[in-house]
Structure formats: structure tokens, C-alpha cells
C-alpha positions as CSV (number, residue, x, y, z in Angstrom):
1,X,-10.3,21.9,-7.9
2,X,-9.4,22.4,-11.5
3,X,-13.2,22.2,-12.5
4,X,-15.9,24.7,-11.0
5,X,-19.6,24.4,-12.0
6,X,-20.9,27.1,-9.8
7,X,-22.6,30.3,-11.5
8,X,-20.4,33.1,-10.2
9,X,-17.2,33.4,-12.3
10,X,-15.2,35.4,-9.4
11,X,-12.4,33.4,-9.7
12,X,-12.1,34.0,-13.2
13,X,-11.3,37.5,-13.1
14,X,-13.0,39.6,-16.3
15,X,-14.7,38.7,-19.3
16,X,-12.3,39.4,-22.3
17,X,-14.2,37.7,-25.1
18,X,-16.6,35.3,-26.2
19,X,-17.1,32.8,-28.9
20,X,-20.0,31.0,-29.5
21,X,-21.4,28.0,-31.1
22,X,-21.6,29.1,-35.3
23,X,-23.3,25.6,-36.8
24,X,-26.7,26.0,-35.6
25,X,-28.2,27.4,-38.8
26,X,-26.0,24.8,-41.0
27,X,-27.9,21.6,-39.0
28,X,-30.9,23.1,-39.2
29,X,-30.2,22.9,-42.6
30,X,-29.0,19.5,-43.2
31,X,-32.2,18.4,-41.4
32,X,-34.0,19.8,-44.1
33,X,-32.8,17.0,-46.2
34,X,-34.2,14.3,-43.9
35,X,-37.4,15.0,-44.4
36,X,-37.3,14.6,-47.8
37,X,-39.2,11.5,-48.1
38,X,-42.3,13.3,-47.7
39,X,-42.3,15.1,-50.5
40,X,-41.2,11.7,-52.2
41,X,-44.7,10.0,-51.0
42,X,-47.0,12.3,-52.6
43,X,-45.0,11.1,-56.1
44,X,-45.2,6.9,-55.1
45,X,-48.6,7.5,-54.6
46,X,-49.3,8.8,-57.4
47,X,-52.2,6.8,-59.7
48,X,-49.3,5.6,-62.2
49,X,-46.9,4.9,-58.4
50,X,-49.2,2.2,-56.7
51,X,-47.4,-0.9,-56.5
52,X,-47.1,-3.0,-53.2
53,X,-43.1,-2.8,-52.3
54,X,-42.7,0.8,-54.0
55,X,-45.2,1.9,-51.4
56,X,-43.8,0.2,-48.2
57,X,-40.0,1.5,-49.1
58,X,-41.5,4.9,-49.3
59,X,-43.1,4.2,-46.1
60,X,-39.6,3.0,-44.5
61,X,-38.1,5.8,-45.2
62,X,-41.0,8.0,-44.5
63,X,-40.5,7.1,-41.1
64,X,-36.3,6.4,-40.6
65,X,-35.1,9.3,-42.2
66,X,-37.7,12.0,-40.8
67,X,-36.3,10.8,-37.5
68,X,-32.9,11.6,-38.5
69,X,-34.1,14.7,-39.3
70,X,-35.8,15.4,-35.5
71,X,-32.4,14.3,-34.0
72,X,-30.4,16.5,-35.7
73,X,-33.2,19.4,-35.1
74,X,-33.3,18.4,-31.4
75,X,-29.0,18.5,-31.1
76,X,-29.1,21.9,-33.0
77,X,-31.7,23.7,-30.3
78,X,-29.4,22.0,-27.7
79,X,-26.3,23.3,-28.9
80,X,-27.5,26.7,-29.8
81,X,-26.4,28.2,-26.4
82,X,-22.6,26.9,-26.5
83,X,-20.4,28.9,-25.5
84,X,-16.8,29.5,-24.2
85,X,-15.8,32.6,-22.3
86,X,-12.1,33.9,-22.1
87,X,-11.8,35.7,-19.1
88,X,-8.6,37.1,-17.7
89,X,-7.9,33.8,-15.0
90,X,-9.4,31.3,-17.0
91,X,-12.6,30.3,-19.3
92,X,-15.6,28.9,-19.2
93,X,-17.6,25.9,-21.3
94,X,-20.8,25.8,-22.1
95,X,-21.7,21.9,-24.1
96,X,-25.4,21.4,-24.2
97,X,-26.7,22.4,-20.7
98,X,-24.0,21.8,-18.6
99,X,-21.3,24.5,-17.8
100,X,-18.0,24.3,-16.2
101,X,-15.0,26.4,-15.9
102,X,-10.8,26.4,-15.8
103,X,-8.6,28.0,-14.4
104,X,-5.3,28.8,-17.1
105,X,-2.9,27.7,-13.9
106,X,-4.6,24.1,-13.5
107,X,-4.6,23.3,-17.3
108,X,-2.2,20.5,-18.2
109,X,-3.0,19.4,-21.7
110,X,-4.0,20.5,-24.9
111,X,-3.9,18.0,-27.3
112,X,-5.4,19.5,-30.6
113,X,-6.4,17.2,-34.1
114,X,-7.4,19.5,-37.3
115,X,-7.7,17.8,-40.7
116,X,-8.8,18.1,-44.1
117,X,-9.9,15.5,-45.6
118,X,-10.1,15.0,-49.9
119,X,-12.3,12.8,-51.3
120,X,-12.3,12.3,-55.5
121,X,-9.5,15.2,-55.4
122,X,-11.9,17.8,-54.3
123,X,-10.8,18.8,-50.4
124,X,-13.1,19.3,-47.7
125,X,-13.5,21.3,-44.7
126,X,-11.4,22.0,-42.3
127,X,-12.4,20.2,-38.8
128,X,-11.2,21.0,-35.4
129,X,-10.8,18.8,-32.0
130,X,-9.0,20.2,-29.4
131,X,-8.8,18.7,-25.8
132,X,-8.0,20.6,-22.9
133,X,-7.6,18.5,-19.7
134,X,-6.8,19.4,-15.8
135,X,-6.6,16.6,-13.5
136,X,-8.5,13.6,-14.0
137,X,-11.3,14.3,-14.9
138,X,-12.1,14.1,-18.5
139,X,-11.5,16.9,-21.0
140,X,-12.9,20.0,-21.9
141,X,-13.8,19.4,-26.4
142,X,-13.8,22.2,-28.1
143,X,-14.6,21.7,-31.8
144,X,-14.9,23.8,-35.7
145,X,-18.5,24.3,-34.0
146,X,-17.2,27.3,-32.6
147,X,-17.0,31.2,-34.4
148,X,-13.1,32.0,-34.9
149,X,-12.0,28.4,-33.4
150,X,-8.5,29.3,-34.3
151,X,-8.8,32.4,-32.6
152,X,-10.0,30.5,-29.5
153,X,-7.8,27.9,-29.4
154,X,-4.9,30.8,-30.2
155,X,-5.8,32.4,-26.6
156,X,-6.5,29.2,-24.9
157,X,-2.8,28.4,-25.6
158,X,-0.9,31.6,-25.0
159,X,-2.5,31.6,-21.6
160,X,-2.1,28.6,-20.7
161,X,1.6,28.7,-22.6
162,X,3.7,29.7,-19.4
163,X,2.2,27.8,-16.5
164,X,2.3,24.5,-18.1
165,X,5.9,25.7,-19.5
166,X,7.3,26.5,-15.8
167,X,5.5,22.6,-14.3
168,X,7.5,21.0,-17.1
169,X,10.7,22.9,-16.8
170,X,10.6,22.0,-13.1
171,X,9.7,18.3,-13.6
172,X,12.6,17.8,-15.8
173,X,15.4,19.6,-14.1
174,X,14.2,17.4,-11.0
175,X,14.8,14.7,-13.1
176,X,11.2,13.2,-14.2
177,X,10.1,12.0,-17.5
178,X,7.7,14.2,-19.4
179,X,5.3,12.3,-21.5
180,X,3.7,14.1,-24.8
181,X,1.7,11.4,-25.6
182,X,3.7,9.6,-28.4
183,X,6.5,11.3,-27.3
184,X,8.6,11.2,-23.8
185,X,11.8,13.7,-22.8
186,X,13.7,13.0,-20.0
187,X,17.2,14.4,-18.9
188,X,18.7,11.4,-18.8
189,X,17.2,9.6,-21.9
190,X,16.6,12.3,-23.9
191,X,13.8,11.8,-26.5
192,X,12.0,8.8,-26.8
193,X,9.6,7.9,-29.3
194,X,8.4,4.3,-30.3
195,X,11.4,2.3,-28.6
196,X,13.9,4.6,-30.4
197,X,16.1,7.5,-28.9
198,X,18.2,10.5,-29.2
199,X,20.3,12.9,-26.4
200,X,19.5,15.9,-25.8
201,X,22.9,16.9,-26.7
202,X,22.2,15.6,-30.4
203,X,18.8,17.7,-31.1
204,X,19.2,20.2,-33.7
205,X,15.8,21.4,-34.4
206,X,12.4,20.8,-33.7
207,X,9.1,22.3,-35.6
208,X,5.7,22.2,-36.0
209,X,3.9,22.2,-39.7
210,X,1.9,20.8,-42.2
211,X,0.3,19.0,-40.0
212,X,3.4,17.4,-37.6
213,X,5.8,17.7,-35.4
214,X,9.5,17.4,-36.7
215,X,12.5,16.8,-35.0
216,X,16.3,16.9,-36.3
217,X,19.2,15.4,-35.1
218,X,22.4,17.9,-35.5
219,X,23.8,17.5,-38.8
220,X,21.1,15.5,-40.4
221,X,19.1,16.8,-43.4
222,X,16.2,14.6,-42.5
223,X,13.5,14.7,-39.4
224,X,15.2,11.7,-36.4
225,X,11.5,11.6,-36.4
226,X,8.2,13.5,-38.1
227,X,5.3,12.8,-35.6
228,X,1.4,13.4,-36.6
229,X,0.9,16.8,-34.4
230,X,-2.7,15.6,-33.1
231,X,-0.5,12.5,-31.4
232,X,1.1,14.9,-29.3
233,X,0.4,16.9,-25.8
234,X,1.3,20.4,-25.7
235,X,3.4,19.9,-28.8
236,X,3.8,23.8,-28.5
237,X,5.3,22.8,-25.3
238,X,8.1,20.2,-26.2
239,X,9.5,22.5,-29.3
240,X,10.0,25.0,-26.5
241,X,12.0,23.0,-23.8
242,X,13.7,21.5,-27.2
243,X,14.7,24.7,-28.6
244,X,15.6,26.8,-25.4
245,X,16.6,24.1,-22.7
């Protein structure tokens, strides 16, 4: 089974490290600003602040965004315990109350999404979303919530790197299609991406930066085809069977 939820880790062999959830302080913060509006009532009523709909929008808010503020108080204290544990077999993830664990050999996917947004010039944070998946079932999120998430998601893939390597080596010299999401490689088609493709034979380089994945045909100055990298599965993966077939 690639998910276990029972409490002894056997199977994972030792702890090496942990890293755990980092943004409970920062919501507890942001629910500060919630509750806001009641410091803002004690000014509307006021003897010069009196008037009818003055009162009853202070009152609105008095209520709505204090709530806000108890949601985001109530997801901090449930989030406070998150967790995941990098043992030497496999890791486990704590989200909320629930726990479960993963074996590196029964990982199939990591599909990963980090971004920067800019708004008026001025750049934001970075964010983190990164997917791992084995089987069906749905995947195991980890997010920017987490200490070091680089780190984490660094280990994650180096030990996961060669047993999802050696499934899709085999898959293709048997002759199946592997699908990276917006990309597919096949020995016989070579790489396809939206309805377009290119041989094997004719792949010069492929790379991952700035935020895609880039592929060249031989001889060609420009990418056959730049792909966002949060479009595609174990992009680490493809640039490896690409480079060193």
C-alpha cells in the first residue's frame, strides 16, 4: 500500500530530519488585523459618531470580520503540529490531525509550482506547492508553510530521484508512453507536446530554469519548446532520460 496511517514508523527505517510547519506566528498575526473593528466602534460611537447607518456598518463589520479573525486563529492552532519527517525509507505527513506516510519506492510524482508574484513593480513572496502522489489516492501537499521548504523538497527528490528514474527507464525501453503531464516521451514518437513532435534522435538539450522546462532541437538556437515547470511531472525526471538515454 503506498499510504500507511498506523503509528509505528518501522517501515520507515530512521529519523534523519524534521521540518515543521514555520507560519503559525505570521497567522496569528494577520488575525490581529480582523479584529480591528472593535477598536473602530468605540470611535462611531463616539458623542460626535452617532448617526443611524454609520453605526449599523460598524456593527457589520463588528461581526464579519472578527469572524475572519477566529477562522484564521482556529486554522493556525490546527496547523501548529505540521510536520514532515524524512526518514531513511520514506517520510511522513502530518496536515491538521491526520498523519500518513510514504515509502520513497512507491512515490510516482512530484509535480512542484513556486511563484513570485509582482504587483505595482514591488515583488512578493515566494510561494511553494508541491505534490507528491503514489497510486491513486490523492496527493501528499506540501507548501512555503514549511521551515527550509526547499531543503525539504531537495531530499524529497533525491530520494525518490532513482526509483522513479529506473520505473520510467523500464517503461520506455518496453515500449510505453511516459506522460509528464503536458508532456509525453515515447520511443517511438519521441516528444510530444500539444499535438506537435520531435525524435529522439533530434533532441539537443533539455533544462530546467527560470521557472520552465526548455527543450532544444539539435542545431536550433531557440527552445522546440519552453514549458511552465509546474505543468510538468518529475520534470527532474524527463531532462534525465533526455540527456542520458
Amino acid at each position: 500500500m503506498p499510504y500507511r496511517t498506523s503509528p509505528s514508523h518501522g517501515p520507515l527505517g530512521p529519523l534523519v530530519r524534521e521540518f515543521r510547519w514555520a507560519h503559525t506566528s505570521r497567522m496569528v498575526l494577520i488575525s490581529l488585523i480582523f479584529f480591528m473593528p472593535l477598536l473602530a466602534l468605540l470611535v462611531l460611537t463616539d458623542d460626535g459618531n452617532r448617526d443611524v447607518p454609520t453605526i449599523l456598518g460598524g456593527l457589520l463589520a463588528l461581526v464579519a470580520m472578527p469572524a475572519g479573525g477566529v477562522a484564521i486563529l482556529v486554522s493556525a492552532y490546527r496547523l501548529r503540529k505540521n510536520y514532515v519527517r524524512i526518514h531513511e525509507h520514506g517520510f511522513a505527513h502530518r496536515w491538521k490531525d491526520a498523519e500518513r506516510t510514504m515509502l520513497y519506492d512507491d512515490v510516482t510524482t512530484i509535480k512542484s509550482k513556486i511563484e513570485q508574484r509582482v504587483r505595482n513593480g514591488i515583488p512578493g513572496p515566494i510561494t511553494h506547492r508541491h505534490e507528491i502522489s503514489a497510486g491513486k489516492r490523492g496527493p501528499l501537499v506540501i507548501t512555503h508553510g514549511f521551515e527550509e521548504v526547499d531543503a525539504l523538497i531537495g531530499e524529497l527528490r533525491r530520494r525518490t530521484a532513482a526509483p522513479i528514474l529506473a520505473r520510467a527507464r523500464e517503461k520506455l525501453e518496453s515500449g510505453g508512453t511516459l506522460d509528464f503531464g503536458a508532456v509525453e516521451l515515447s520511443q517511438k514518437a519521441g516528444l510530444q507536446y500539444r499535438g506537435n513532435s520531435l525524435p529522439l534522435a533530434e533532441v539537443g538539450r533539455a533544462e530546467i530554469g527560470g521557472g520552465s522546462l526548455s527543450i532544444l532541437a539539435k542545431g536550433r538556437a531557440h527552445p522546440w519548446v519552453e514549458v511552465p515547470y509546474s505543468e510538468v511531472e518529475n520534470a527532474e525526471t524527463l531532462v534525465q532520460l533526455l540527456v542520458s538515454p
